[in-house]
Structure formats: structure tokens, C-alpha cells
PDB file of N, CA, C and O in Angstrom:
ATOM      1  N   UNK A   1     -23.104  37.189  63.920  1.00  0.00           N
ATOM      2  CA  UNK A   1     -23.343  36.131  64.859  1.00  0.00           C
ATOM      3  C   UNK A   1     -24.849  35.901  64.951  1.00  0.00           C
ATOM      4  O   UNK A   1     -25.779  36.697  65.084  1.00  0.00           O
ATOM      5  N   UNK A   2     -24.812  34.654  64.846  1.00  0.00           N
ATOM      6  CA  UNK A   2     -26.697  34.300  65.242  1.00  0.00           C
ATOM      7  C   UNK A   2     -26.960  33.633  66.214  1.00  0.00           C
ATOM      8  O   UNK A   2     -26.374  32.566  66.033  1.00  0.00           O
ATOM      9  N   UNK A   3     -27.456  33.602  67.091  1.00  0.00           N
ATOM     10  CA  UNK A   3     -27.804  32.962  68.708  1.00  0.00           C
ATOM     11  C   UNK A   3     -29.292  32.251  67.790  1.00  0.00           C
ATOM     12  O   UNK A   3     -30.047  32.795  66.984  1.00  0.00           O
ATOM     13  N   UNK A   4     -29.272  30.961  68.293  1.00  0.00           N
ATOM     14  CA  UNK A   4     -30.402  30.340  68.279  1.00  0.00           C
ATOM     15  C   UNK A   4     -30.815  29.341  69.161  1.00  0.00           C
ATOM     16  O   UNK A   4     -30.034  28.568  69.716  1.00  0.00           O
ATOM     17  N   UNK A   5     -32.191  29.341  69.322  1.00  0.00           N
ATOM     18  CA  UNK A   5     -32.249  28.448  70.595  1.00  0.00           C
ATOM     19  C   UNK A   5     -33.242  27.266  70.103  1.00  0.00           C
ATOM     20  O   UNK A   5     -33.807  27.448  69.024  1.00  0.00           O
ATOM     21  N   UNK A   6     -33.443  26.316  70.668  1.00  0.00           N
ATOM     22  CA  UNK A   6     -33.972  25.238  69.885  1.00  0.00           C
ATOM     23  C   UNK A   6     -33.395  24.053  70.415  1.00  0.00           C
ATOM     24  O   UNK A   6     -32.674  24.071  71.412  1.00  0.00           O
ATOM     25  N   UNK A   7     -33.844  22.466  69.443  1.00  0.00           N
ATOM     26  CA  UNK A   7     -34.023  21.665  69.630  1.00  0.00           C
ATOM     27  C   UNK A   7     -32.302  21.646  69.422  1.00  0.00           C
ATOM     28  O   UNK A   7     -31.753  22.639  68.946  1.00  0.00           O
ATOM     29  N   UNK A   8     -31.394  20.253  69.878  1.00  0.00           N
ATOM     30  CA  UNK A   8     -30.010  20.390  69.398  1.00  0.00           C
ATOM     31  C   UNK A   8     -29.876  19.777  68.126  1.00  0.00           C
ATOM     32  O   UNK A   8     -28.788  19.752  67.549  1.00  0.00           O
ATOM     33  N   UNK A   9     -31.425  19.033  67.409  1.00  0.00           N
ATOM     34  CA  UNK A   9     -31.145  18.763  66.296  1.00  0.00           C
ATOM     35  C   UNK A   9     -30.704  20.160  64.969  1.00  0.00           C
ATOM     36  O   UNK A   9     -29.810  20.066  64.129  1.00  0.00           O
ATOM     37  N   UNK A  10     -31.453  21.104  65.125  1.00  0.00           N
ATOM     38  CA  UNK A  10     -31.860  22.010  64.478  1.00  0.00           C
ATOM     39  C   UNK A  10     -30.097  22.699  64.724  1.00  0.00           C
ATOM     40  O   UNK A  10     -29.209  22.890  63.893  1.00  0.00           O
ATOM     41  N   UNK A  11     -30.126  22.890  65.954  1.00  0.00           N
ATOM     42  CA  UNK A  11     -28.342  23.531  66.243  1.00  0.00           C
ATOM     43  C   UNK A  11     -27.226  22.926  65.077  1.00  0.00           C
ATOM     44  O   UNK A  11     -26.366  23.506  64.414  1.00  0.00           O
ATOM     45  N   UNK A  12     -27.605  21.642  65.137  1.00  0.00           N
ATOM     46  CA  UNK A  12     -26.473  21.109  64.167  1.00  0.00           C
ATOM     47  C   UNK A  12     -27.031  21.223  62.839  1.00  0.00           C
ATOM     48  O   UNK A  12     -26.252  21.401  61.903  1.00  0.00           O
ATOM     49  N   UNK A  13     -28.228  21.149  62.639  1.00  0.00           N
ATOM     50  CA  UNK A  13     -28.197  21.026  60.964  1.00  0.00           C
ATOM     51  C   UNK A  13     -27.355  22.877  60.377  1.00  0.00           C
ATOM     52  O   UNK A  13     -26.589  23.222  59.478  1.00  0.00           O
ATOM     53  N   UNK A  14     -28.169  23.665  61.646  1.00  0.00           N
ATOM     54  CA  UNK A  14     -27.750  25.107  61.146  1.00  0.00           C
ATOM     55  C   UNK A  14     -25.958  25.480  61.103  1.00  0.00           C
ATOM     56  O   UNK A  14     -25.506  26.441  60.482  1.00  0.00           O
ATOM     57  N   UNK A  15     -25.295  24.713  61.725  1.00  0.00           N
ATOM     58  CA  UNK A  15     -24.305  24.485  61.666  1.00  0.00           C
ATOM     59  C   UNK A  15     -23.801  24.236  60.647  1.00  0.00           C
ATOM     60  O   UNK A  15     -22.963  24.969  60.122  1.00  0.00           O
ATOM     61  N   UNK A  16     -24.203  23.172  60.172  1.00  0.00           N
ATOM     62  CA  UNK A  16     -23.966  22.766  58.623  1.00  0.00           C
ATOM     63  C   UNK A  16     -24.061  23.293  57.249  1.00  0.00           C
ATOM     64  O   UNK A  16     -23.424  23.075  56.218  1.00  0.00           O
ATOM     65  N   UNK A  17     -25.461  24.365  57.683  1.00  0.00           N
ATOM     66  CA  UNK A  17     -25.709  25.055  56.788  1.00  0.00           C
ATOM     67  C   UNK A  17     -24.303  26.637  56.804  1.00  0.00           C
ATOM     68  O   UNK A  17     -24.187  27.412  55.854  1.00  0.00           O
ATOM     69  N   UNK A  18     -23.904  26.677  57.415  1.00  0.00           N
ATOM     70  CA  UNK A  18     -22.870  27.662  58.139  1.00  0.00           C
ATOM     71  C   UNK A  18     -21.794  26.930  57.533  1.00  0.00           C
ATOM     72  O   UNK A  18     -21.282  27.771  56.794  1.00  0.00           O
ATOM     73  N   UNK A  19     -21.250  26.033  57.427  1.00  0.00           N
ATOM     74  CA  UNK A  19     -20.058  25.535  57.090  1.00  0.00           C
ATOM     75  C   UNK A  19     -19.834  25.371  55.780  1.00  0.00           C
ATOM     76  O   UNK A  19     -18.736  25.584  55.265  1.00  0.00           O
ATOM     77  N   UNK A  20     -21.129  24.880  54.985  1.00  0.00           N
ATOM     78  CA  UNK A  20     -21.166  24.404  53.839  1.00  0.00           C
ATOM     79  C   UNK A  20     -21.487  25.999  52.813  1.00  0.00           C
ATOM     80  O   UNK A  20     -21.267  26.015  51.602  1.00  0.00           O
ATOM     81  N   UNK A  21     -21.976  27.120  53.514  1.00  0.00           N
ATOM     82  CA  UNK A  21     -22.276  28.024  53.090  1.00  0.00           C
ATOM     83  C   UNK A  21     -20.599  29.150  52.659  1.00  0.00           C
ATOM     84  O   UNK A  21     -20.315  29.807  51.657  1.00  0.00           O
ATOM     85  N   UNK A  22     -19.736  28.862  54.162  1.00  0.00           N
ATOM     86  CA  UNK A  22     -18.577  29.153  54.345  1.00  0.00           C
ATOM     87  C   UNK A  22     -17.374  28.612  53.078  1.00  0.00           C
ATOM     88  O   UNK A  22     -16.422  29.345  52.811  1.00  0.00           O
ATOM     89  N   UNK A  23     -17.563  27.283  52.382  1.00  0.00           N
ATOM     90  CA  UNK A  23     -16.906  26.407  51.794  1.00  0.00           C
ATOM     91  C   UNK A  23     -17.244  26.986  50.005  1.00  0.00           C
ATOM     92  O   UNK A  23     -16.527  27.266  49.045  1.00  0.00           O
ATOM     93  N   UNK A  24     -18.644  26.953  50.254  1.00  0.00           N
ATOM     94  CA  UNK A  24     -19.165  27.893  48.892  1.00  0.00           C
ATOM     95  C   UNK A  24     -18.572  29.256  48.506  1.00  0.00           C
ATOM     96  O   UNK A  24     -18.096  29.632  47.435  1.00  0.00           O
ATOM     97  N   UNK A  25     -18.728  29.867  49.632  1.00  0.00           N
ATOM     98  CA  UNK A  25     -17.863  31.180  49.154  1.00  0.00           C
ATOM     99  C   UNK A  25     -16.481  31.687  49.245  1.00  0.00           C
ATOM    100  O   UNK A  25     -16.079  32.649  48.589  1.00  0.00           O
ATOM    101  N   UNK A  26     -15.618  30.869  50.254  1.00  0.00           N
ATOM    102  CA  UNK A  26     -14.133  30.714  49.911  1.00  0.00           C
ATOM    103  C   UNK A  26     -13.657  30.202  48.458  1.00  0.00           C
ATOM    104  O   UNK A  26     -12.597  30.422  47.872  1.00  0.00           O
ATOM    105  N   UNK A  27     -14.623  29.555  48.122  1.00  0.00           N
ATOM    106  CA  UNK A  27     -14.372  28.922  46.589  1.00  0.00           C
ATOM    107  C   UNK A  27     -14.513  30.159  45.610  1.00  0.00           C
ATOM    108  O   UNK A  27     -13.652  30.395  44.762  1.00  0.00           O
ATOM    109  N   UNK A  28     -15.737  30.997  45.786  1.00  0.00           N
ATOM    110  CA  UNK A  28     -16.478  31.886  44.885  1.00  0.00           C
ATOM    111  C   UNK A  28     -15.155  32.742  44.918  1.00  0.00           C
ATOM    112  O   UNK A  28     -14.455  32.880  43.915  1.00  0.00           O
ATOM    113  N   UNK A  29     -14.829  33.367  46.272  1.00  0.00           N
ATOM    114  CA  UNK A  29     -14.083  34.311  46.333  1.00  0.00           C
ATOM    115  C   UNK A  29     -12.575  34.224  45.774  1.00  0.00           C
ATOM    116  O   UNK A  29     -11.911  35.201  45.427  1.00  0.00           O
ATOM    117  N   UNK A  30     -12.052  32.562  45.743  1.00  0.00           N
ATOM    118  CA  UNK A  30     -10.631  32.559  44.967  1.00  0.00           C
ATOM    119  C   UNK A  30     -10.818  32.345  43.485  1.00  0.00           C
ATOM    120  O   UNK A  30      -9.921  32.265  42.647  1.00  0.00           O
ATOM    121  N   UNK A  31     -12.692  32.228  43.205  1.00  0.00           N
ATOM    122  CA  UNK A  31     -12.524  32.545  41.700  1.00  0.00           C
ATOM    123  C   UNK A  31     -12.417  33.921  41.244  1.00  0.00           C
ATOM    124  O   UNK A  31     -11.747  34.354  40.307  1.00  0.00           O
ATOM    125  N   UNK A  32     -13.089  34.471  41.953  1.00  0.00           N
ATOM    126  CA  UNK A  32     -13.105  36.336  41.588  1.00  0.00           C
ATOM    127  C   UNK A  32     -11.614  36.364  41.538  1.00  0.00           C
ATOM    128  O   UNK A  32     -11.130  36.454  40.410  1.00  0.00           O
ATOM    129  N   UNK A  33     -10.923  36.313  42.394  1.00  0.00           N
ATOM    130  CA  UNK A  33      -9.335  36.875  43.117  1.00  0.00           C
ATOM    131  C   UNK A  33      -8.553  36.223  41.282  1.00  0.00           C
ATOM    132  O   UNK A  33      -7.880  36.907  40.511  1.00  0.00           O
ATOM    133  N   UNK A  34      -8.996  34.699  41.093  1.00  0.00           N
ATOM    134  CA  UNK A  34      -7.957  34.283  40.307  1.00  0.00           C
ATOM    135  C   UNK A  34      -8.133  35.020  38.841  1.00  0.00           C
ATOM    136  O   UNK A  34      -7.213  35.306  38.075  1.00  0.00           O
ATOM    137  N   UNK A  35      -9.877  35.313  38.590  1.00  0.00           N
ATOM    138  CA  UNK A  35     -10.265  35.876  37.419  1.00  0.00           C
ATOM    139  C   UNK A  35      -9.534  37.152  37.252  1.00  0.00           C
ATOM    140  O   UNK A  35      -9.006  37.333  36.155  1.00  0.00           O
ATOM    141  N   UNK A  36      -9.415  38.066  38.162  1.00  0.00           N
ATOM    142  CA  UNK A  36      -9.213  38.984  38.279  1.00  0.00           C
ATOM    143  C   UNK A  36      -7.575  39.361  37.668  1.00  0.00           C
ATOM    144  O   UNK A  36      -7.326  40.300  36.912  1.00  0.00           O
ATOM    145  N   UNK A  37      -6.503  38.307  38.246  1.00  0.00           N
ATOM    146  CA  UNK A  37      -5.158  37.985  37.873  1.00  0.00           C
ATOM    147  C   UNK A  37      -5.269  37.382  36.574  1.00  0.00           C
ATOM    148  O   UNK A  37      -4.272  37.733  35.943  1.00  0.00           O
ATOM    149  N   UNK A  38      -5.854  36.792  36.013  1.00  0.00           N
ATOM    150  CA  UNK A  38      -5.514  35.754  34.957  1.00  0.00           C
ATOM    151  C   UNK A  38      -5.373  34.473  35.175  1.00  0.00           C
ATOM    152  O   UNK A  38      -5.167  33.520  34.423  1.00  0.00           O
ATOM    153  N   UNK A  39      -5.488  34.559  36.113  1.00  0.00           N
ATOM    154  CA  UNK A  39      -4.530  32.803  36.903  1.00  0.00           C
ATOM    155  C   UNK A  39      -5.876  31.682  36.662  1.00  0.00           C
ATOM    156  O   UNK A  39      -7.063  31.907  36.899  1.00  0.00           O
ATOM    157  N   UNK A  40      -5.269  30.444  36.126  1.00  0.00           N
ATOM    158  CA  UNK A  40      -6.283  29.694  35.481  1.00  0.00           C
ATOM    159  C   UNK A  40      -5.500  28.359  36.382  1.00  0.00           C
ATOM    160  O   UNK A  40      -5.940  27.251  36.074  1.00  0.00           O
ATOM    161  N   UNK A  41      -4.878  28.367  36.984  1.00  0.00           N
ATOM    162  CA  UNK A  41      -3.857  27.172  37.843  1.00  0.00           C
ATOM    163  C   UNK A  41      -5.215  26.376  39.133  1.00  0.00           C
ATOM    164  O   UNK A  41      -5.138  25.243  39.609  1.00  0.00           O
ATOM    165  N   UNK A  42      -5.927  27.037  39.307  1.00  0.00           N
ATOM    166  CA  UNK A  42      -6.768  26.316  40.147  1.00  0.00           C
ATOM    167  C   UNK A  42      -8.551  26.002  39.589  1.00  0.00           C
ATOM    168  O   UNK A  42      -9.580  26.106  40.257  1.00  0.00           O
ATOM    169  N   UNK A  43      -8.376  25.596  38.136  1.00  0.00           N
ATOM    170  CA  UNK A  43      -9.429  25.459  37.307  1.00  0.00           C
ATOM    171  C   UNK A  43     -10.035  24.627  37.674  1.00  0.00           C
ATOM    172  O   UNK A  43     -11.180  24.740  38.112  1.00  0.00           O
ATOM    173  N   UNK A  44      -9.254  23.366  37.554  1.00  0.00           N
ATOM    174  CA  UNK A  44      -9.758  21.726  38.285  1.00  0.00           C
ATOM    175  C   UNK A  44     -10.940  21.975  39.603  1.00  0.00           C
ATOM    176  O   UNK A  44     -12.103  21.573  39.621  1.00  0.00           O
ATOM    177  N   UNK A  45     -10.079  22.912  40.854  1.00  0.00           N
ATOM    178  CA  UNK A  45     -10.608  22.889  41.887  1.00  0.00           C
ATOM    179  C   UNK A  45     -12.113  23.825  42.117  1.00  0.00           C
ATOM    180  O   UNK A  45     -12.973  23.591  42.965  1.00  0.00           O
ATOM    181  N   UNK A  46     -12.119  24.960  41.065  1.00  0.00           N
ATOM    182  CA  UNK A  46     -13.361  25.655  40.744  1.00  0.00           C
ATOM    183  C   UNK A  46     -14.645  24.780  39.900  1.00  0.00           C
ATOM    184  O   UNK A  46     -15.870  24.900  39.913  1.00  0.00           O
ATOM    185  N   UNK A  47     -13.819  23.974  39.268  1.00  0.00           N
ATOM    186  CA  UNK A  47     -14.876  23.138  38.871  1.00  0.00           C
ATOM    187  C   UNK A  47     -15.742  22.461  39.507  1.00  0.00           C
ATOM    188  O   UNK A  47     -16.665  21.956  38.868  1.00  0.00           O
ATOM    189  N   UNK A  48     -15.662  22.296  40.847  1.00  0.00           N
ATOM    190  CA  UNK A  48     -16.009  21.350  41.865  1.00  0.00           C
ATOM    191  C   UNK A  48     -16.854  22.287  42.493  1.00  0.00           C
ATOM    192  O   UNK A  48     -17.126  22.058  43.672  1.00  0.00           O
ATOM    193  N   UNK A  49     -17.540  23.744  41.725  1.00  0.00           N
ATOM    194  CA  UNK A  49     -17.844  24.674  42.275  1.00  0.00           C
ATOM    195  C   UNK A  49     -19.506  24.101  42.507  1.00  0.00           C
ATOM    196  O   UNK A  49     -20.275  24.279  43.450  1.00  0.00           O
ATOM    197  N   UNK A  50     -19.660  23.395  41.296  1.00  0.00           N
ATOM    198  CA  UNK A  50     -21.477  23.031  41.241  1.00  0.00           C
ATOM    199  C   UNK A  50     -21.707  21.621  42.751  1.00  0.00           C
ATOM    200  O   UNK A  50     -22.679  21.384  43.468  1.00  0.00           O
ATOM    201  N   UNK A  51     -20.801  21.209  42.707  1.00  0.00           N
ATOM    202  CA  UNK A  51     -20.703  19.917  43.944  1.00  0.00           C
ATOM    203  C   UNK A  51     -20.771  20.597  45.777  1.00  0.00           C
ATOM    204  O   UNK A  51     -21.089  20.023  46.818  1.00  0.00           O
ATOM    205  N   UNK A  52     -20.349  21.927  45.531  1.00  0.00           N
ATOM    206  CA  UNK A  52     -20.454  22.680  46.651  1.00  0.00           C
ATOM    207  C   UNK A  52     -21.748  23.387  46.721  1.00  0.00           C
ATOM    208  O   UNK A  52     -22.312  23.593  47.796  1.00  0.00           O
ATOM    209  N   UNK A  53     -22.403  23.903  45.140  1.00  0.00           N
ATOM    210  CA  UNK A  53     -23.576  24.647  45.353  1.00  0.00           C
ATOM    211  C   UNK A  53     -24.477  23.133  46.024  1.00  0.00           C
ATOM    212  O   UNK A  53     -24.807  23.202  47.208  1.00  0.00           O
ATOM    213  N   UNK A  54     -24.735  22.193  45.454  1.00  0.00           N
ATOM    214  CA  UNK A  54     -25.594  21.006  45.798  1.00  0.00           C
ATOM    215  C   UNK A  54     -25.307  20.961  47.032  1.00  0.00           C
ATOM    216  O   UNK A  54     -26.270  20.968  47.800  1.00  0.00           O
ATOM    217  N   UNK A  55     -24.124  20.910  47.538  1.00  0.00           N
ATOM    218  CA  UNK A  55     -24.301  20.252  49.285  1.00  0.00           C
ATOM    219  C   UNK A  55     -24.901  21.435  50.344  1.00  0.00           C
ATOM    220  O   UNK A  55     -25.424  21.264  51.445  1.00  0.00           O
ATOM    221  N   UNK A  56     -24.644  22.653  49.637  1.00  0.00           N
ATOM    222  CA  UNK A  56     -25.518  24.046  50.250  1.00  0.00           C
ATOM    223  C   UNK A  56     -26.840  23.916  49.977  1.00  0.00           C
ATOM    224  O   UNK A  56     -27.557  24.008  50.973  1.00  0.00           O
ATOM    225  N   UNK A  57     -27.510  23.689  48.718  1.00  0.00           N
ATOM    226  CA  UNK A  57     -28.840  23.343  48.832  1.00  0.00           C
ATOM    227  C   UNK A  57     -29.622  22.176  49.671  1.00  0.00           C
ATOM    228  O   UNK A  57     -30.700  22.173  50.265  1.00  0.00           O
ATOM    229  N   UNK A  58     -28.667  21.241  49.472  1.00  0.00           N
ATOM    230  CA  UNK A  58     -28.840  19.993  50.646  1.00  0.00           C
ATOM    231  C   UNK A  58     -28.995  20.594  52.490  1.00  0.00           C
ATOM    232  O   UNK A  58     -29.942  20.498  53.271  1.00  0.00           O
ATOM    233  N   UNK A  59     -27.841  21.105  52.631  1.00  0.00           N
ATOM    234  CA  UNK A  59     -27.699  21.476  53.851  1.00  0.00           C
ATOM    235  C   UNK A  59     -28.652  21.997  54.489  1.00  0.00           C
ATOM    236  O   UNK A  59     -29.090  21.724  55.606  1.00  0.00           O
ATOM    237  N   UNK A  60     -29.133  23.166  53.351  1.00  0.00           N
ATOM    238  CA  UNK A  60     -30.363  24.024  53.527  1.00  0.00           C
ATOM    239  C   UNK A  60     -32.268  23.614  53.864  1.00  0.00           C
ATOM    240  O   UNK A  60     -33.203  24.152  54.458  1.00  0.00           O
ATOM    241  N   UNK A  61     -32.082  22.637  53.242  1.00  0.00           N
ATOM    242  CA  UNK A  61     -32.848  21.472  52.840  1.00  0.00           C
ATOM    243  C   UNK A  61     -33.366  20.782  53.984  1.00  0.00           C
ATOM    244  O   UNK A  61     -34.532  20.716  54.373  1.00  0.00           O
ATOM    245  N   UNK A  62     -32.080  20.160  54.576  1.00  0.00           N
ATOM    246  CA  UNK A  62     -31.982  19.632  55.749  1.00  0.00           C
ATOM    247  C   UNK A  62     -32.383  20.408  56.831  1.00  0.00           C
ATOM    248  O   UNK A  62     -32.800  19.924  57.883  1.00  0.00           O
ATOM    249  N   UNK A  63     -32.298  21.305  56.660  1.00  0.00           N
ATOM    250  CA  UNK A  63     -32.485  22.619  57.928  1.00  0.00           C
ATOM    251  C   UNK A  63     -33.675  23.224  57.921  1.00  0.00           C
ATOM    252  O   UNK A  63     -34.175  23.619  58.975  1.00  0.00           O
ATOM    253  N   UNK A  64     -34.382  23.401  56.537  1.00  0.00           N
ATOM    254  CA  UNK A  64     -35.885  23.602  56.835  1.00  0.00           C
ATOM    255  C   UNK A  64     -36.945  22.232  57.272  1.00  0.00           C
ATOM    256  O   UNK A  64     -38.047  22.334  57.811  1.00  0.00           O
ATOM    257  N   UNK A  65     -36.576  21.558  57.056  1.00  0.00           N
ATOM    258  CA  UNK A  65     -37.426  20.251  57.614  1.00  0.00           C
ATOM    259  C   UNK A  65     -37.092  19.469  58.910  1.00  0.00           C
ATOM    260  O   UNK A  65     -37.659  18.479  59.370  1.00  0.00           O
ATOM    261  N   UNK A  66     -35.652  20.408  59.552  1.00  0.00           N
ATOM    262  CA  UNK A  66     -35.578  20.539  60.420  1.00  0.00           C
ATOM    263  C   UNK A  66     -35.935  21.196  61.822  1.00  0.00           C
ATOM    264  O   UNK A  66     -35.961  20.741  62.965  1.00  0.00           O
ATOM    265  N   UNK A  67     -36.264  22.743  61.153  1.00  0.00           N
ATOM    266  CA  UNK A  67     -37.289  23.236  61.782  1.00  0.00           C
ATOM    267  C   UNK A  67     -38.394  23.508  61.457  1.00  0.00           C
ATOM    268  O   UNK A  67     -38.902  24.623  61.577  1.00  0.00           O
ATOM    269  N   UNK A  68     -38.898  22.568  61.019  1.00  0.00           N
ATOM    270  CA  UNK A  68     -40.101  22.888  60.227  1.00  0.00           C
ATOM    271  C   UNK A  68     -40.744  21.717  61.393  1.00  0.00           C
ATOM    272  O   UNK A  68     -41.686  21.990  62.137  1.00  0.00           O
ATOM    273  N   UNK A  69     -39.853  20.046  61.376  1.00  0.00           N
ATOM    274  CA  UNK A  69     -40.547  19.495  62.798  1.00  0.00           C
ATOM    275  C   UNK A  69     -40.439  20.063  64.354  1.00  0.00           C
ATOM    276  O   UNK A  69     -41.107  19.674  65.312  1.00  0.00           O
ATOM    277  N   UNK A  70     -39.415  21.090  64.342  1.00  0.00           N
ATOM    278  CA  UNK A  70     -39.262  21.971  65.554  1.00  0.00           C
ATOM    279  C   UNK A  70     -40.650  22.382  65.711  1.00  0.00           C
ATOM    280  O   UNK A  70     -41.577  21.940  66.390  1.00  0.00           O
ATOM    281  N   UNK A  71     -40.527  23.414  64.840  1.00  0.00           N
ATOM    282  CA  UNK A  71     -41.920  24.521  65.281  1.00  0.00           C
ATOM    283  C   UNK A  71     -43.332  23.401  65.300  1.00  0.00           C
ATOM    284  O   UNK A  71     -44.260  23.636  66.074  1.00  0.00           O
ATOM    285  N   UNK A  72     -43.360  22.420  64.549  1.00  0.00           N
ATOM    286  CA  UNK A  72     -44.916  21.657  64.450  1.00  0.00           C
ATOM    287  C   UNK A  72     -44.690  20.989  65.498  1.00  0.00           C
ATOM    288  O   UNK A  72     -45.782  20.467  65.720  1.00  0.00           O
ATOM    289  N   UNK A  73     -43.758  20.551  66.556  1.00  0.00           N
ATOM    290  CA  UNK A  73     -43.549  19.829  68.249  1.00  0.00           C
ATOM    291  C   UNK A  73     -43.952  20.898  69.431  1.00  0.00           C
ATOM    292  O   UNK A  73     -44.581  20.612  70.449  1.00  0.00           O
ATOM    293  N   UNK A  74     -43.343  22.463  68.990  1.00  0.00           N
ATOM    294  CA  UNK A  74     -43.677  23.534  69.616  1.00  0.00           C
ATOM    295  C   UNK A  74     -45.304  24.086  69.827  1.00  0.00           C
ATOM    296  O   UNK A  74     -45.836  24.740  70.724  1.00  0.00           O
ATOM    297  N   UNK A  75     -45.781  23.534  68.638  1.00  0.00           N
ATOM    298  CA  UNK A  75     -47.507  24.146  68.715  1.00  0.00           C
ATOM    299  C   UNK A  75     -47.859  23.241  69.384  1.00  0.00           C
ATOM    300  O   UNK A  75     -49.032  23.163  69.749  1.00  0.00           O
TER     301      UNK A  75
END
């Protein structure tokens, strides 16, 4: 759990970064699980794995220039 306190812009971008981070690795983790079986039935949907890394770098993205105008309003 992370408590953060701040602007409510910054609340939501970190949010995002939390969700989109969450979405990345449910993916990662039913590739391990399927590699692991053999199971090649959800190939299509792993493929879509690089479209999830981008919206995590985005998210992330969003969130340092998010608090990046936090802290430069704070000084």
C-alpha cells in the first residue's frame, strides 16, 4: 500500500500508473503460467503484450511531469 498526499492531479495520474502496471503483469504472469503448460491458445492476446508495455511507459510518463509540476508549485 502507498499513501500519498498531494495535488488530486498527481492522485490520479498515480492511479493510472497502478492500473496500467496491474494489466502489464496479469498479462506477463498468464504468459509464464501458459509457457510453462505448453498452451499456445492465448497467443493473439499476449501479443498485445508490447501495447500494454507502451501505455505503462505512457502512464509513467504522465506521472513524472506530473509531479514534477507538483513539487516546482511546492517550492
Amino acid at each position: 500500500m502507498v499513501v500519498l498526499e498531494g495535488p488530486a492531479s498527481v492522485a490520479a495520474v498515480a492511479e493510472r500508473v497502478a492500473n496500467a502496471s496491474a494489466d502489464l503483469s496479469y498479462v506477463m504472469r498468464g504468459m509464464a503460467e501458459d509457457a510453462r503448460a505448453g498452451d499456445t491458445a492465448r497467443k493473439a492476446e499476449h501479443a498485445a503484450l508490447a501495447e500494454r508495455e507502451r501505455t505503462l511507459y505512457e502512464v509513467v510518463r504522465e506521472f513524472r511531469l506530473a509531479a514534477r509540476a507538483a513539487i516546482g508549485q511546492a517550492v
